[in-house]
C-alpha positions in Angstrom: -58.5 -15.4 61.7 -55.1 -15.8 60.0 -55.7 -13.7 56.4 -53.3 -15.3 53.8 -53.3 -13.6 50.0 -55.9 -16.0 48.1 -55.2 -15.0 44.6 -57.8 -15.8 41.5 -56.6 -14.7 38.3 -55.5 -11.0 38.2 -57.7 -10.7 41.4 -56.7 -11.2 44.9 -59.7 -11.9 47.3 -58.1 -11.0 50.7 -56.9 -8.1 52.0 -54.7 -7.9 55.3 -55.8 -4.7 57.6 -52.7 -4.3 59.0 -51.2 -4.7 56.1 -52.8 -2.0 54.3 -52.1 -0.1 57.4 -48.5 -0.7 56.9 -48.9 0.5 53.0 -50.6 3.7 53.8 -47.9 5.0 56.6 -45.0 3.8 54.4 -46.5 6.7 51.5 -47.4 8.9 53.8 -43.7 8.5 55.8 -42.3 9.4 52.0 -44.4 12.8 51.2 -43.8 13.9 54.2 -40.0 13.1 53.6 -40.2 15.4 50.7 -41.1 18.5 52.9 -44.5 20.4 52.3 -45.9 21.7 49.3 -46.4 25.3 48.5 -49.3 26.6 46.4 -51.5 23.6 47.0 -55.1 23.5 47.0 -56.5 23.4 50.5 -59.9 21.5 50.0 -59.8 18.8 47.8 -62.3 16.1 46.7 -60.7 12.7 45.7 -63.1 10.8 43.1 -61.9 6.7 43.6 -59.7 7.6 46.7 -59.0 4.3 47.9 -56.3 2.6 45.8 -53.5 3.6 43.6 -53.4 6.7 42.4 -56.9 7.9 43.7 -54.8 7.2 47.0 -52.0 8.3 46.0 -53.5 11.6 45.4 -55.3 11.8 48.9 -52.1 11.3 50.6 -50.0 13.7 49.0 -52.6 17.0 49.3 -52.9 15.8 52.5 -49.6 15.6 54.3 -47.8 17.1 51.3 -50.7 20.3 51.1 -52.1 20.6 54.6 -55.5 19.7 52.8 -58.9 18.9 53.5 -60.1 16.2 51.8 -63.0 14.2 51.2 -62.8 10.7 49.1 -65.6 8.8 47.1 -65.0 5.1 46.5 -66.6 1.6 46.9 -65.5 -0.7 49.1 -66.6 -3.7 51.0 -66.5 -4.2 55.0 -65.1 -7.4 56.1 -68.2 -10.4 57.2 -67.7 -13.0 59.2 -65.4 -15.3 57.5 -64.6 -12.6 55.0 -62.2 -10.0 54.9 -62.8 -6.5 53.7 -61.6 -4.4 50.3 -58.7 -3.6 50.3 -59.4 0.1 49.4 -61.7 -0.3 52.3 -58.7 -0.7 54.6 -56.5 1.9 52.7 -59.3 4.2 53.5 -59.6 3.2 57.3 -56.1 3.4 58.1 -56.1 7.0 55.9 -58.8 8.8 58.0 -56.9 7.4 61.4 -53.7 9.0 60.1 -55.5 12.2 59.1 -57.3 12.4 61.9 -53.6 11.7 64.3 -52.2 14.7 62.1 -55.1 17.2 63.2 -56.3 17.1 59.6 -60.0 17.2 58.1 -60.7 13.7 56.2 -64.0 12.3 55.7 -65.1 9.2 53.2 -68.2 8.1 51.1 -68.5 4.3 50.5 -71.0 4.1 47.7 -71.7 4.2 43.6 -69.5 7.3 42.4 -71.7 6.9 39.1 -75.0 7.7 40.7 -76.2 11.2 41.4 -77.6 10.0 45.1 -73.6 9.8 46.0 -73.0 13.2 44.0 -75.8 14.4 46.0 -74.0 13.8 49.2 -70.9 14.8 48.5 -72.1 18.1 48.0 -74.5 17.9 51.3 -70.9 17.2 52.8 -69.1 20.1 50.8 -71.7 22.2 52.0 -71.6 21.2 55.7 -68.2 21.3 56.1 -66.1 22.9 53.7 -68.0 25.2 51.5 -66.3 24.8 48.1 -63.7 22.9 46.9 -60.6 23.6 45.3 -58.8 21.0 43.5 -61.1 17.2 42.1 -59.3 14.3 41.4 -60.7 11.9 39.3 -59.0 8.5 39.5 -62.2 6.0 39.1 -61.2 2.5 37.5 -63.9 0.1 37.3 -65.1 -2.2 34.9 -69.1 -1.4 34.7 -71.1 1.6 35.2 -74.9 2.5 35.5 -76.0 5.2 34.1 -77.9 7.6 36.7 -80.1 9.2 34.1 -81.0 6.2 31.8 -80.4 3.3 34.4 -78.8 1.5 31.7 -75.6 -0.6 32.8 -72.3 -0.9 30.7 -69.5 -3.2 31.0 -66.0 -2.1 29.4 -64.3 -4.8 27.5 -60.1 -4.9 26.9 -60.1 -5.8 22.7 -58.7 -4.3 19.7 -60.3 -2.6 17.5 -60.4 -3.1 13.6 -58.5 -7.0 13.5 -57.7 -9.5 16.1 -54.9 -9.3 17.6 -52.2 -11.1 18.7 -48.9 -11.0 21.4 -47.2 -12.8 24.5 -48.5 -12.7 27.5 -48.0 -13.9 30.7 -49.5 -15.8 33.7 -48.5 -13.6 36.4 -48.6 -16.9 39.0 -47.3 -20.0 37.0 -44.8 -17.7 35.5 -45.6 -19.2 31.9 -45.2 -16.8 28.6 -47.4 -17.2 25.7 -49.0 -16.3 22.6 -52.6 -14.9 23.3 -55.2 -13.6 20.4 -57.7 -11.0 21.3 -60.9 -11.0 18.7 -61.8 -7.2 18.1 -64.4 -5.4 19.9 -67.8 -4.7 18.4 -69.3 -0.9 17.8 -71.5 -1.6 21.1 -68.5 -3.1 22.8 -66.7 0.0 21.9 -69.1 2.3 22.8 -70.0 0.4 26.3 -66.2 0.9 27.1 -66.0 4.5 26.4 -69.4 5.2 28.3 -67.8 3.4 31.8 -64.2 4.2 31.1 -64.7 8.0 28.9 -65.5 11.3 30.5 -68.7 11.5 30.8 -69.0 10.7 34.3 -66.1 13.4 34.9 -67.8 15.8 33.1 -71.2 15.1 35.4 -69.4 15.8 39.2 -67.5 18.6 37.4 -71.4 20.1 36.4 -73.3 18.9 39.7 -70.5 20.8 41.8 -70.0 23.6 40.3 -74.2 24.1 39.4 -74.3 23.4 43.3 -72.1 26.5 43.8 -69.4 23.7 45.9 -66.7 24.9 43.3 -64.4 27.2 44.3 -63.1 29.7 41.8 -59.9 28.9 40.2 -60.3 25.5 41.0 -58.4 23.1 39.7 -59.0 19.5 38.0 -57.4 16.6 36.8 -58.3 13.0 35.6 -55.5 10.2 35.6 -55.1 8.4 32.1 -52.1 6.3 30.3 -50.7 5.9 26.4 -48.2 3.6 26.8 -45.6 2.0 24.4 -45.8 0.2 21.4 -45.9 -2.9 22.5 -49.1 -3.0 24.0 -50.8 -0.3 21.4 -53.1 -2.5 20.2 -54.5 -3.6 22.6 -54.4 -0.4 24.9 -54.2 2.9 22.9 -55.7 1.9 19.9 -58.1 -0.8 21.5 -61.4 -0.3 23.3 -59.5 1.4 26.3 -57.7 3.7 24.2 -60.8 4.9 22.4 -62.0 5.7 26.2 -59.1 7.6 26.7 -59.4 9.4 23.9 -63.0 10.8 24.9 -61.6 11.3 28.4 -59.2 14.4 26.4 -61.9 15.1 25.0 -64.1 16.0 28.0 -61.1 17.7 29.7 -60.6 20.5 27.0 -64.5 21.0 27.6 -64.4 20.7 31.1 -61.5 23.2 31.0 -63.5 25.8 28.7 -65.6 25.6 31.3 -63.7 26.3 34.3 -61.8 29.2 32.5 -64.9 31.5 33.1 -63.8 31.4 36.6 -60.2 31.5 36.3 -60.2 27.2 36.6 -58.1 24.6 35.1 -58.9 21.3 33.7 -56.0 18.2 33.0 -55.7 15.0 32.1 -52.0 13.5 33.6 -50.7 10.2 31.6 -49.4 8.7 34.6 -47.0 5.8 34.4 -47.4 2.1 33.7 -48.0 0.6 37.5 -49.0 -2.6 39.2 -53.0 -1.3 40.0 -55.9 -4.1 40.3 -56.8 -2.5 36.4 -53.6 -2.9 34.6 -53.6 -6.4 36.3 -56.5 -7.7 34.0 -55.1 -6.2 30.8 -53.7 -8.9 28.5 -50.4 -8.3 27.7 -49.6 -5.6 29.7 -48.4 -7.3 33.0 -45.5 -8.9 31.0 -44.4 -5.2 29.8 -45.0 -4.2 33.4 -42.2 -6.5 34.5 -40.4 -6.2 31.7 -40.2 -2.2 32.2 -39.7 -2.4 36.4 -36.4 -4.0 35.3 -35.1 -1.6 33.2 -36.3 1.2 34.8 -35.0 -0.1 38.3 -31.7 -0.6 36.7 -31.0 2.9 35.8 -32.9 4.1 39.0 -35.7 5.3 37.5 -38.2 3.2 38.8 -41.7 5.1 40.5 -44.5 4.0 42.5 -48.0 5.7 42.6 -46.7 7.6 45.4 -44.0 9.1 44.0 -45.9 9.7 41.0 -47.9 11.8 42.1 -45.7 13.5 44.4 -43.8 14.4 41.9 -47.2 15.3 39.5 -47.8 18.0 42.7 -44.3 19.1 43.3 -43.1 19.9 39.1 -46.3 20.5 37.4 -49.2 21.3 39.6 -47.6 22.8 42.9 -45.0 25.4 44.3 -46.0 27.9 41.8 -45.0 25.6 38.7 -46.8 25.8 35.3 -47.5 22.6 33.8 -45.8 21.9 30.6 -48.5 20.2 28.2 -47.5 17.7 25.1 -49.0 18.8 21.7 -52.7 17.5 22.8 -52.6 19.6 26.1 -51.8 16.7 28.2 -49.3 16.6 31.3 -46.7 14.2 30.7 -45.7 12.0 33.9 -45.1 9.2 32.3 -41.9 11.0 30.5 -39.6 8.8 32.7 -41.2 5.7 30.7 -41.1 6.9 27.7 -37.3 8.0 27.6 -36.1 6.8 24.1 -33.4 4.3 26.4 -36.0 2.8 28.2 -38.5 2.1 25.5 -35.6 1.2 23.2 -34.5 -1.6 25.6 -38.1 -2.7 25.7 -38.2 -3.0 22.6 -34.7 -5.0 22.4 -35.7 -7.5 25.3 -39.8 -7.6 24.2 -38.6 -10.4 21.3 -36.7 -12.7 23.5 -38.7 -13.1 26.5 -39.6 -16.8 27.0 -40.9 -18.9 30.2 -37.2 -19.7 30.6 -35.7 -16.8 30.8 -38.4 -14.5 32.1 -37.1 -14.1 35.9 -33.4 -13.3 34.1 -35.2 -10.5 32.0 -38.0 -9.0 33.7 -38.8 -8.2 37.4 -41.5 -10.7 37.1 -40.4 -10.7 41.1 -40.9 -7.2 41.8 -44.5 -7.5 39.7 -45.4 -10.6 42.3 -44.3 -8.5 45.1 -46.4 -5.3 44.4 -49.0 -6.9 42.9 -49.4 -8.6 46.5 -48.6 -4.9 48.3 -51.8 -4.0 46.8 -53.9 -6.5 49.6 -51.6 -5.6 52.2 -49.2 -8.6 52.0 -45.4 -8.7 52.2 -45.1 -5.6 54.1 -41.6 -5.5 56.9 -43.1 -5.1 60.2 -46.5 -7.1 60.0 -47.5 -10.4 61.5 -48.9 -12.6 58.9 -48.8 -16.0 61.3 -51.0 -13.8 63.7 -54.9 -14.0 64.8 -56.1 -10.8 62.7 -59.6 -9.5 63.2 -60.7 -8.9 59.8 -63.6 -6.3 61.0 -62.1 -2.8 61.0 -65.6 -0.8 61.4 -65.6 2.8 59.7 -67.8 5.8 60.1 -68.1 5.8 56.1 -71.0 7.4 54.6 -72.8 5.0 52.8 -70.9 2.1 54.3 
């Protein structure tokens, strides 16, 4: 079949093979530009492995580390007239790499919320590696069952306290407007923090380490963002922040934790990207394109890749110790948040319009990455071309 990017809303509903092919060598090409990584963890367990940053993350302690690693997502195989995740392609085309580089990689498709897939994580731990010595935590979804009650919870994106009110934009048409968000309820509140919080974090951390697949001194760190203050109200102070909030929570306890072993437990505030999440936050996609401009500009724009190659090489890598803000959070978002770039947000923010949006923002660039994430607009890649959609996996759980 010939795949073509079918875009609904902040969704896309192909995914290319090759194309994510493409998108996995072109990050691992640049960590392994940036020469190896000392002091890395050697076995590492990648929680939401498939996209992003979970990816991200699996590429750089891989070919930046040397490591062993073992992801947990889930992701769809392709059917007949269907093509496959995404992530399930990013994850195909990661083990074939690994695998071509002599390294160990192996991959559970399944619920990362349920304690069958904890189960077998560990079976696998066990089997192959013995302990672990680094988790990454990087799960984004929007619903979550819990394994102990069975009950399900779907996270909402609202304000909390008042409705509230902003420009937004429709990443397709290219039209700005005024949107109002009604605030969230207790439950909605609560619903958002139990899928989005720590408590699922917390549960892997407790399964591994009661399961003795926890190496001393490991190490730990979930992926979280605060943003700026144009989007506060509906991210940091909203139902999403209040998540967030609970994730630092969980991490200082996790961390007490891991101390009696000589462990460490972080949360990173990573930087505002173009990720199937942020996509479906109101608001933010306007900021996103809006920031890629100014950032690009003054040549400080990152991806998730070099976000997290540079998370490993200054703050969790080569011997470094990670400087923590005031709430014991690592700060990789600091490029962001530079008082210049968040001051000419804040200077352009007033006076976007539908007009003028391609003049001030990279609403381009947004388009472009936003369609990088399905494996489209890659240099190299056929997109006219016959494509068998069915790349078959030895996934667990697939």
């Amino acid at each position: 079949m010939i795949i073509k990017p079918k875009v609904r809303g902040f969704i896309c509903i192909t995914a290319h093979p090759q194309g994510c092919a493409a998108n996995v060598r072109s990050q691992i090409e640049y960590v392994k530009s940036k020469g190896p990584l000392a002091a890395m963890p050697r076995r590492v367990l990648v929680i939401g492995a498939s996209t992003g940053y979970g990816l991200a993350s699996r590429i750089v302690t891989a070919f930046g580390g040397n490591a062993a690693t073992i992801g947990v997502f889930f992701e769809k195989p392709a059917e007949e007239a269907r093509t496959g995740s995404a992530g399930w392609y990013n994850s195909a085309a990661f083990e074939s790499e690994a695998h071509a580089a002599g390294l160990y990689a192996k991959s559970l498709n399944g619920d990362a919320f349920s304690d069958a897939v904890k189960q077998q994580v560990i079976d696998l731990i066990k089997a192959d590696l013995g302990q672990v010595d680094a988790v990454i935590y990087s799960l984004a979804s929007p619903r979550r069952t819990h394994p102990r009650t069975g009950e399900t919870f779907k996270s909402t994106l609202k304000p909390i306290g008042a409705p509230y009110t902003a420009k937004t934009v429709d990443t397709d048409k290219g039209i700005v407007s005024d949107i109002t968000i009604e605030p969230a309820s207790e439950q909605e509140i609560k619903d958002t923090t139990a899928v989005m919080g720590g408590e699922d974090w917390e549960m892997w951390i407790d399964a591994l380490a009661h399961a003795g697949v926890l190496a001393p001194g490991a190490l730990t760190v979930s992926y979280s963002y605060i943003g700026p203050k144009v989007t506060q109200a509906i991210y940091r102070n909203g139902t999403i922040g209040r998540a967030k909030e609970d994730l630092e929570t969980t991490a200082a306890r996790i961390g007490r934790k891991l101390a009696l072993t000589g462990g460490r437990a972080f949360v990173s505030i990573n930087k505002a990207l173009v990720t199937q999440a942020s996509s479906a936050i109101p608001v933010v996609p306007l900021y996103i394109s809006l920031l890629y401009r100014i950032m690009k500009e003054k040549g400080l724009h990152e991806g998730c890749i070099e976000q997290i190659q540079r998370l490993f090489t200054e703050r969790l890598a080569n011997g470094a110790s990670p400087q923590l803000d005031p709430e014991g959070r690592i700060r990789i978002d600091d490029l962001e948040m530079l008082p210049a770039i968040q001051g000419a947000v804040e200077k352009d923010w007033p006076a976007v319009t539908t007009e003028n949006l391609s003049a001030l923002t990279d609403i381009a660039g947004y388009r472009a990455e936003f369609l990088h994430l399905f494996g489209f607009g890659f240099k190299g890649v056929d997109y006219e071309s016959e494509t068998n959609p069915l790349v078959p996996v030895d996934f667990a759980g697939a």
